[in-house]
SELO-666454 format. One line per field, with one value per residue (C-alpha): residue number from 1; x, y negated, z. Coordinates in steps of 0.1 Angstrom, whole numbers, plus 5000, padded with zeros to 4 digits. Each point is the difference from the previous one (the first is absolute). Example, Ala and Ser with C-alpha at 12.3 -4.5 7.8 and 13.67 -1.06 7.14 Angstrom:
% SELO-666454
resi (1, 2) $
px (5123, 5014) $
py (5045, 4966) $
pz (5078, 4993) $
//
This chain:
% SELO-666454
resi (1, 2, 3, 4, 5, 6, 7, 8, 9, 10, 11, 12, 13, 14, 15, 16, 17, 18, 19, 20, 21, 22, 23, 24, 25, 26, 27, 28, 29, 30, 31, 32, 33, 34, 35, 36, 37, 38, 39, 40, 41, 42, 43, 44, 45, 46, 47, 48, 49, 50, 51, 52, 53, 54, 55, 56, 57, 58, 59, 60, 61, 62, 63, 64, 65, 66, 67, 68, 69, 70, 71, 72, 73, 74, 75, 76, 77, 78, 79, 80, 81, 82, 83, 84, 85, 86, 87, 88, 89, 90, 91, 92, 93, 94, 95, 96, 97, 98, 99, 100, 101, 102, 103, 104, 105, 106, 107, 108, 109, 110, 111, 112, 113, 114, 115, 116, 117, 118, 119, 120, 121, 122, 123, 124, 125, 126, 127, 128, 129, 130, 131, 132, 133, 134, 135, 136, 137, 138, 139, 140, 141, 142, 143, 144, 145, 146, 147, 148, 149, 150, 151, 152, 153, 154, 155, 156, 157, 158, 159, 160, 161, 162, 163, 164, 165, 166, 167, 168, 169, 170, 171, 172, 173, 174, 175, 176, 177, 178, 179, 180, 181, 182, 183, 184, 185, 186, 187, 188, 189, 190, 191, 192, 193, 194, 195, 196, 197, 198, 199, 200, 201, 202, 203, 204, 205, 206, 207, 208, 209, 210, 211, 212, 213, 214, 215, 216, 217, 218, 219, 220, 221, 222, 223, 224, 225, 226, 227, 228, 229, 230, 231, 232, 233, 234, 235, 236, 237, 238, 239, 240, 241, 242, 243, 244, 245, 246, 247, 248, 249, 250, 251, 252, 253, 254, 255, 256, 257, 258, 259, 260, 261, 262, 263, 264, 265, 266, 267, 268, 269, 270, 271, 272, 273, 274, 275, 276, 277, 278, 279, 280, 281, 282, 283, 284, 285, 286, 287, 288, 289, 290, 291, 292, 293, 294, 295, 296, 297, 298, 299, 300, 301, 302, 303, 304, 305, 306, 307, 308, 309, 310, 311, 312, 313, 314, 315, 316, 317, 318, 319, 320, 321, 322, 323, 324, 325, 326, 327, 328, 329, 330, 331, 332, 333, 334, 335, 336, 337, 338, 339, 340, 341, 342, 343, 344, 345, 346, 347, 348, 349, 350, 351, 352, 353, 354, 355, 356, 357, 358, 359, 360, 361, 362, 363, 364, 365, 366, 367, 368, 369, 370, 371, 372, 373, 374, 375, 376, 377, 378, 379, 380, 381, 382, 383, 384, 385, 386, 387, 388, 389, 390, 391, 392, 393, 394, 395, 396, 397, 398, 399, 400, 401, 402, 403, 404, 405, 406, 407, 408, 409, 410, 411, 412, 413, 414, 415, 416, 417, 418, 419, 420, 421, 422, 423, 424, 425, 426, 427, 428, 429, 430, 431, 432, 433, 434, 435, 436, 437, 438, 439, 440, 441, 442, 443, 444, 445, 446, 447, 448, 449, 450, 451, 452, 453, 454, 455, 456, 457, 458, 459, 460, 461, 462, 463, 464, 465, 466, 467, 468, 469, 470, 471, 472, 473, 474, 475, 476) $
px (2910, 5036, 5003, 4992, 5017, 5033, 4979, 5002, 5035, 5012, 4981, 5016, 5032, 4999, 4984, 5023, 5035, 4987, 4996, 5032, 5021, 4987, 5000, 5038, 5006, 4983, 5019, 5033, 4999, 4992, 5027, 5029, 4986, 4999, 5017, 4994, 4988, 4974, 4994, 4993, 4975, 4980, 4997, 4995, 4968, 4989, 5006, 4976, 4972, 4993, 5005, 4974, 4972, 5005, 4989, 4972, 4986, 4987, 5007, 4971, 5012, 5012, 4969, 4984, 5017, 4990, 4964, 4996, 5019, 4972, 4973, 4986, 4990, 5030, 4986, 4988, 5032, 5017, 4978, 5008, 5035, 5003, 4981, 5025, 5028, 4986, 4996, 5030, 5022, 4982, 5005, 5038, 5007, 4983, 5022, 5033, 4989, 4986, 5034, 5023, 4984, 5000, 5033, 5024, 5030, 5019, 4981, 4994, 5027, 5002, 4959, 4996, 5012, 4980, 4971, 5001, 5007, 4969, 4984, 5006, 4997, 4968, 4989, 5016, 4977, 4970, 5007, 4999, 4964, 5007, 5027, 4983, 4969, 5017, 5022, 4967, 4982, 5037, 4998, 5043, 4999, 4979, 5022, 5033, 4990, 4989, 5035, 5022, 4996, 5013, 5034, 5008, 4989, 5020, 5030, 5001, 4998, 5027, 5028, 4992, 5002, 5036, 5008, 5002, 5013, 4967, 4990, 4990, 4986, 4970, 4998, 4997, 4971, 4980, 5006, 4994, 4964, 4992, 5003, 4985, 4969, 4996, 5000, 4972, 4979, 5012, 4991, 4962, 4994, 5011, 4977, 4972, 5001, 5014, 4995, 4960, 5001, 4987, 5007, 4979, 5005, 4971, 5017, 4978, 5009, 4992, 5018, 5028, 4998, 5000, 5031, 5016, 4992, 5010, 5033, 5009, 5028, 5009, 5009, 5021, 5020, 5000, 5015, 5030, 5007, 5003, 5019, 5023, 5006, 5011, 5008, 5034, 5001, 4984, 5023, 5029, 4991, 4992, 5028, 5031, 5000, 4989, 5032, 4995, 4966, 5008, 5023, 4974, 4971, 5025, 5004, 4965, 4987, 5022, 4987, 4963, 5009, 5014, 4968, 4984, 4983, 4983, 4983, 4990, 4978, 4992, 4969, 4985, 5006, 4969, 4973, 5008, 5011, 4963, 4983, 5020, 4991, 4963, 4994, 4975, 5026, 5027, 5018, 5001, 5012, 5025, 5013, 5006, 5017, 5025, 5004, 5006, 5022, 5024, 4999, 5005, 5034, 5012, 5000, 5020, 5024, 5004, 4997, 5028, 5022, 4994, 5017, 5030, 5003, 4991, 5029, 5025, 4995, 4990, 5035, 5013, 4970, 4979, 5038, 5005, 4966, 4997, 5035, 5012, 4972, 4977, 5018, 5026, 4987, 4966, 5020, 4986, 4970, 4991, 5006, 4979, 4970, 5008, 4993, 4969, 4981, 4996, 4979, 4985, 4983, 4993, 4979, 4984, 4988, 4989, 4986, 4978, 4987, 4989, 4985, 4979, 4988, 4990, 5027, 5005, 5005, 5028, 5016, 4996, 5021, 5026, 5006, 4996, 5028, 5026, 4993, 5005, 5034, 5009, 4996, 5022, 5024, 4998, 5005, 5030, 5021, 4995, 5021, 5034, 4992, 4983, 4988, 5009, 4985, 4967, 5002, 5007, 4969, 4982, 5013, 4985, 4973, 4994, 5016, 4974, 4970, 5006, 5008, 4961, 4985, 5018, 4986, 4967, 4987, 4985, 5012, 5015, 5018, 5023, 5009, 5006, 5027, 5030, 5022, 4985, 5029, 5024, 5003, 5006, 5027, 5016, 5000, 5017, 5024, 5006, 5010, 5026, 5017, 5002, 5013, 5027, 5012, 4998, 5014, 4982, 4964, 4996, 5014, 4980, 4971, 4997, 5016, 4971, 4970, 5014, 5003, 4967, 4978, 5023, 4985, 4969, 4998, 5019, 4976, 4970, 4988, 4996, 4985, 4981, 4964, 5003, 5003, 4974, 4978, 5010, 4989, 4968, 4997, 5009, 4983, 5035) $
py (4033, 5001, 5039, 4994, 4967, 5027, 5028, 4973, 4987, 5035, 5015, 4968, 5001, 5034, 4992, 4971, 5021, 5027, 4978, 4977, 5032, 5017, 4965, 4996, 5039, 4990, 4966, 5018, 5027, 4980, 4976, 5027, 5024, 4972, 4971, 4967, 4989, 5023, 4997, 4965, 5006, 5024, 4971, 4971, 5021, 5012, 4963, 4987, 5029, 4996, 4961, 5003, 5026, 4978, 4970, 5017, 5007, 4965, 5002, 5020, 5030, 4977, 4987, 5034, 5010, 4966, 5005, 5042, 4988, 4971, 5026, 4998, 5033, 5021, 5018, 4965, 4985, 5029, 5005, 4965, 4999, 5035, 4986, 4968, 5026, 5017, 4969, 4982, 5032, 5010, 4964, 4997, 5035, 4994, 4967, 5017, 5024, 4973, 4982, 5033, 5010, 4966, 4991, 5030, 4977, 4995, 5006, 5039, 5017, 4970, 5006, 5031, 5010, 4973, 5018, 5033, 4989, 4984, 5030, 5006, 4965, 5000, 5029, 4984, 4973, 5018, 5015, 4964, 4999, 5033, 4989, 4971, 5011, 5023, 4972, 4976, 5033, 5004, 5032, 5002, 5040, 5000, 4972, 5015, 5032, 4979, 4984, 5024, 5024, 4982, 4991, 5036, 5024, 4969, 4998, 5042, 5003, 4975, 5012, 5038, 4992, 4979, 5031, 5018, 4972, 5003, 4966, 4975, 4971, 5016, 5025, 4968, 4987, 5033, 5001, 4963, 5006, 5031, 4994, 4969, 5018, 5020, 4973, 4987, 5030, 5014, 4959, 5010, 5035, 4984, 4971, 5019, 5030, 4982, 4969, 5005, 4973, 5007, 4987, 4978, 4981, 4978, 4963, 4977, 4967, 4975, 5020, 5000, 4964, 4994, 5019, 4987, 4966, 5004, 5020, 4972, 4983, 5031, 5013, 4968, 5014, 5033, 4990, 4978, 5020, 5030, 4978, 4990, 5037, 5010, 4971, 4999, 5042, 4984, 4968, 5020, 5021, 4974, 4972, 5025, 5038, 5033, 5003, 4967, 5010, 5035, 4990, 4975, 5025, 5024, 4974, 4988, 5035, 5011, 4966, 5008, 5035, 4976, 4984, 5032, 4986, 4970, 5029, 5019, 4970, 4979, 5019, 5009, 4960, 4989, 5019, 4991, 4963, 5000, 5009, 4985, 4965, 5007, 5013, 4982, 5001, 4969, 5013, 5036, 4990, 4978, 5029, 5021, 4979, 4995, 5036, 5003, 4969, 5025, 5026, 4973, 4989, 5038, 5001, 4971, 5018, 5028, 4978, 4982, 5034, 5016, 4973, 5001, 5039, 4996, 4978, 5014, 5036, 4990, 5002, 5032, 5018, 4994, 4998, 5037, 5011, 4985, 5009, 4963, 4985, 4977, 4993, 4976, 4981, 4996, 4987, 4963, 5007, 5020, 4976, 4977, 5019, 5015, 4963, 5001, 5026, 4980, 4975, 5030, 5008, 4963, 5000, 5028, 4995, 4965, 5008, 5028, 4975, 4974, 5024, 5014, 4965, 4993, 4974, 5018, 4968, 4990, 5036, 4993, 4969, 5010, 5028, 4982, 4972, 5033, 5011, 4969, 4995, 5043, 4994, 4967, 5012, 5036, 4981, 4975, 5028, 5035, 4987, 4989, 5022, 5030, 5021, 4975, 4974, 5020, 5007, 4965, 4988, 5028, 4985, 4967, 5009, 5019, 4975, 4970, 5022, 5007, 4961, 4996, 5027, 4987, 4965, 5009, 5032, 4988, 5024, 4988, 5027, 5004, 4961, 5007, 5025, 4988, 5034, 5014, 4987, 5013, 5034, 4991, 4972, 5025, 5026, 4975, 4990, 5031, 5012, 4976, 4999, 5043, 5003, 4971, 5015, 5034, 5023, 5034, 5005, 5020, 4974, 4975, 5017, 5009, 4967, 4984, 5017, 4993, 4965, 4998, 5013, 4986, 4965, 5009, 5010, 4967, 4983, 5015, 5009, 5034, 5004, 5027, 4985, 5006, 5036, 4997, 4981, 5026, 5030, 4984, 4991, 5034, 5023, 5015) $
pz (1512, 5014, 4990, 4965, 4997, 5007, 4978, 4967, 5009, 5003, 4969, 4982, 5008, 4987, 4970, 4990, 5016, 4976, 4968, 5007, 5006, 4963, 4983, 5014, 4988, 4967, 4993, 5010, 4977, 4973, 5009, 5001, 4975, 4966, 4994, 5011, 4966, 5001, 5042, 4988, 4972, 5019, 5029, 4977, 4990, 5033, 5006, 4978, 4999, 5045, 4994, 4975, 5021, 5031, 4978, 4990, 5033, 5000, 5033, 5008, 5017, 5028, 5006, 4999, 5030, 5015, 4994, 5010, 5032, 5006, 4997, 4962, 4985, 4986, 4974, 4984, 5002, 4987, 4969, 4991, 5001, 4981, 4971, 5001, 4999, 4970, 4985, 5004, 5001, 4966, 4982, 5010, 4986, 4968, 5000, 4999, 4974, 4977, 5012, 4987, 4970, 4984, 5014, 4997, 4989, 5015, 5029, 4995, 5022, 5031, 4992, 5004, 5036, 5012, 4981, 5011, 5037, 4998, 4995, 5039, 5015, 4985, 5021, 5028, 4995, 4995, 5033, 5021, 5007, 5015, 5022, 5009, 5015, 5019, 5015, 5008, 5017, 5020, 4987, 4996, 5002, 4967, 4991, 5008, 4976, 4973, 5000, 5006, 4972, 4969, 5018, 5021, 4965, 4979, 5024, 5004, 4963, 4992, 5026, 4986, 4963, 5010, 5020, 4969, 4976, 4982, 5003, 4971, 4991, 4987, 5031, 5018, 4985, 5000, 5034, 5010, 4978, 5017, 5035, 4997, 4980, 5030, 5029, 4984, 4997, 5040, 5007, 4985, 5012, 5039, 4996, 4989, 5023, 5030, 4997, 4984, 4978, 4967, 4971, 4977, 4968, 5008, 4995, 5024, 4985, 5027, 5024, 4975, 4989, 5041, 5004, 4976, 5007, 5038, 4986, 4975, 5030, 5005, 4962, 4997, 5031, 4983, 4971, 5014, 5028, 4977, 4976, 5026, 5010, 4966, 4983, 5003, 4986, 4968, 4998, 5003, 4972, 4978, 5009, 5011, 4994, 5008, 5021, 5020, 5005, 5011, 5026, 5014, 5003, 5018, 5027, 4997, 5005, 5032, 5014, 4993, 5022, 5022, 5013, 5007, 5029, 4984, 4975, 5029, 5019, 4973, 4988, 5040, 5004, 4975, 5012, 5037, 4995, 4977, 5034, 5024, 4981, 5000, 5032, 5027, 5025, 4997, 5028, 4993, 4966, 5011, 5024, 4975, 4977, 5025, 5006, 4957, 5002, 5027, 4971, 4975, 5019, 5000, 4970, 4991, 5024, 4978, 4970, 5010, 5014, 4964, 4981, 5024, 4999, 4958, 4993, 5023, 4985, 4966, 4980, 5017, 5000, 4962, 4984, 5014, 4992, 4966, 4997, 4994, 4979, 5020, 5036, 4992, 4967, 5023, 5031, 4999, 4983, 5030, 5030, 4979, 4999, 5035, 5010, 4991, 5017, 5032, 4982, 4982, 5031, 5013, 4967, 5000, 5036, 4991, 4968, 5021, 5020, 4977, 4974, 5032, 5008, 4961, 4991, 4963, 4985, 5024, 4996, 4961, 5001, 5016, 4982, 4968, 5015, 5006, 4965, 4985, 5019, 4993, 4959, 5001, 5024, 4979, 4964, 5019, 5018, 4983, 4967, 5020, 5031, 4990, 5031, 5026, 4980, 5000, 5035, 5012, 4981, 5020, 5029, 4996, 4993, 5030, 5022, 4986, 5001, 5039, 5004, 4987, 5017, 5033, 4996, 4989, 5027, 5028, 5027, 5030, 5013, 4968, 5003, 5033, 5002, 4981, 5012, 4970, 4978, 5026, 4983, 4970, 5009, 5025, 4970, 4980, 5018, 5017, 4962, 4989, 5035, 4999, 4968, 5002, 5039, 4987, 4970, 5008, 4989, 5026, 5027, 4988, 4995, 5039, 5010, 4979, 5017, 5038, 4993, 4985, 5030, 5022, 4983, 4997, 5036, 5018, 4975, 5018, 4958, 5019, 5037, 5016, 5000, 4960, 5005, 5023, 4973, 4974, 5017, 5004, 4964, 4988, 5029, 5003) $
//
């Protein structure tokens, strides 16, 4: 168990290091190679077409993964969330068509980028069930394959055709629709020939009425977590400009890079948390939930050393690389949303938990209270504040929905270890203290790190039985 626990975190990591690394390539090229009026029409799109496939998952995929982990027959559950796909991915489509062709003005050039990258998302979409069944089986190498492709031939294609100064707007698009076209047939031929799970369009309606039904909490959480995630892309568009939201989704990009390791865990934690939770054992469980709670607190370490190293580097480095475009006008916007990626992880982990023990309802409010407060604070700040305004909405939002999770998860050992908010305090300060001693980057980059282990260490956040507990965990 320990061996593959370190077999799925390593396939993974690689998996996600891979498609962060060609999404970064991807976002930069487009970023330097056309202007930011057009960056920012090609995001507001993208924007809107995942925010609208995520919705559409009803929430289902998630519990997919819940229920293959818990033992219920894969093949079933796949062949009813691949006809929901086909359904729902089918219906939207037709939507925007009906929406383009009766609606051209003055709707027809904004229109039709979102039209023809929808081409692609749709096959991303299609794909899910794919992915999905994979995940709840803890298959991850079939899962790594399946979700590699579309980024490493898209990201390849992109830096050759910019190589050359061959590259368009309506490169981009065959490109995007291609690659994603063939993720979703690699996604079928592994599932069927690895994976021997056949396909059938065969809808079994109590099953799906069941699913649905049992999903319901969980599509509300879909939709306003997804709307929170891209929400302020599409208000920016709408209430400021292509430019202001260009600059944003720079920043907001390099900061979704930035919490590489929550993208690594966060899919190994469901399956495991789904059986830690329904296990005979209350005292094996509760052992290893302590052991995840010492990975947990790693990686609010790095969390928390990220933002410091982001902010410190982020003007000298992305003004030299994007040769003076995105580093200085993002400065603020970036130690805002640097901010939050401690509490990204504090809710992530506590979301795991409680969607493992069945509290959807809880999981749905709470979400639905950070949407709420994301659209007013959105609507409120974007207009005088642009970017910053955005990401401080983001901020609260994030910052309220840990405060709920915190009060509401009945776990002892998180309430009981307060050095958790060292790191991020330490970070913090550590930050502002640097940068107002010191005037080189370089100076206050090093200075910065020492000080912040040196903390963590005299604060006993980090001790030598943790490694200990690690190593165990990871069969390292």
């Amino acid at each position: 168990m320990k061996r593959k626990f370190l077999d799925d975190i390593s396939v993974n990591s690689l998996q996600v290091i891979i498609n962060q690394a060609c999404g970064l390539a991807i976002f930069y090229v487009i970023s330097v190679y056309f202007s930011k009026t057009d960056f920012g029409e090609i995001n507001w799109s993208l924007a809107v077409l995942l925010t609208a496939f995520i919705i559409l998952t009803f929430g289902i995929d998630q519990v997919i993964v819940k229920k293959i982990a818990a033992g219920e027959d894969p093949k079933l559950m796949f062949s009813v969330y691949f006809l929901h796909a086909l359904i729902a991915g089918g219906l939207f489509y037709s939507s925007l068509l009906i929406v383009y062709f009766f609606f051209q003005e003055p709707l027809q050039n904004h229109y039709l980028l979102l039209l023809l990258l929808g081409i692609g998302k749709l096959m991303i979409f299609f794909s899910s069930p794919f992915k999905q069944t994979a995940n709840g089986l803890e298959k991850f190498k079939a899962l790594f394959y399946m979700s590699v492709c579309s980024n490493v031939v898209r990201g390849t294609a992109l830096i050759l055709f910019a190589f050359f100064s061959k590259l368009n707007l309506t490169l981009v698009i065959l490109i995007f629709i291609t690659d994603d076209t063939a993720e979703l047939l690699l996604s079928a031929f592994i599932t069927k020939r690895f994976l021997k799970t056949t396909f059938s369009f065969a809808l079994n309606k109590k099953i799906y009425l069941n699913l649905l039904k049992e999903s319901m909490p969980q599509a509300g959480v879909v939709v306003f977590t997804s709307a929170i995630a891209r929400l302020d892309w599409i208000l920016l568009g709408i209430l400021a400009s292509n430019i202001a939201l260009a600059e944003y989704s720079f920043a907001f990009k390099v900061f979704e890079v930035a919490t590489l390791p929550l993208l690594i865990i966060a899919p190994i934690l469901i399956p495991r948390f789904t059986r830690l939770f329904h296990t005979n054992s209350v005292m094996n469980s509760v052992e290893k939930i302590n052991d995840l709670f010492v990975l947990f607190r790693f990686e609010i370490i790095i969390a928390s050393l990220v933002s410091l190293i982001l902010n410190i580097l982020w003007i000298p480095v992305i003004d030299f690389i994007t040769q003076g475009k995105y580093g200085l006008v993002n400065r603020y916007t970036i130690l805002i949303l640097s901010a939050c990626m401690p509490f990204l992880y504090f809710n992530n982990f506590l979301w795991t938990i409680n969607f493992a023990k069945g509290f959807l309802k809880m999981i749905f409010y709470f979400t639905f209270i950070s949407f709420v407060i994301n659209v007013i604070g959105d609507i409120l700040l974007i207009p005088p504040f642009g970017g910053e305004g955005a990401a401080v909405s983001y901020f609260i939002a994030m910052f309220v929905q840990f405060i709920l999770f915190w009060i509401k998860t009945d776990l002892p050992v998180l309430k009981e270890n307060k050095l958790l908010f060292l790191p991020p305090i330490a970070a913090l300060a550590i930050g502002i203290l640097t940068n107002f001693t010191f005037g080189n980057t370089w100076l206050i980059l090093i200075s910065s790190l020492f000080f912040y282990f040196l903390i963590l260490f005299f604060g006993k956040v980090l001790c030598g039985n943790d490694w200990v507990i690690f190593k165990r965990i990871t069969g390292i």
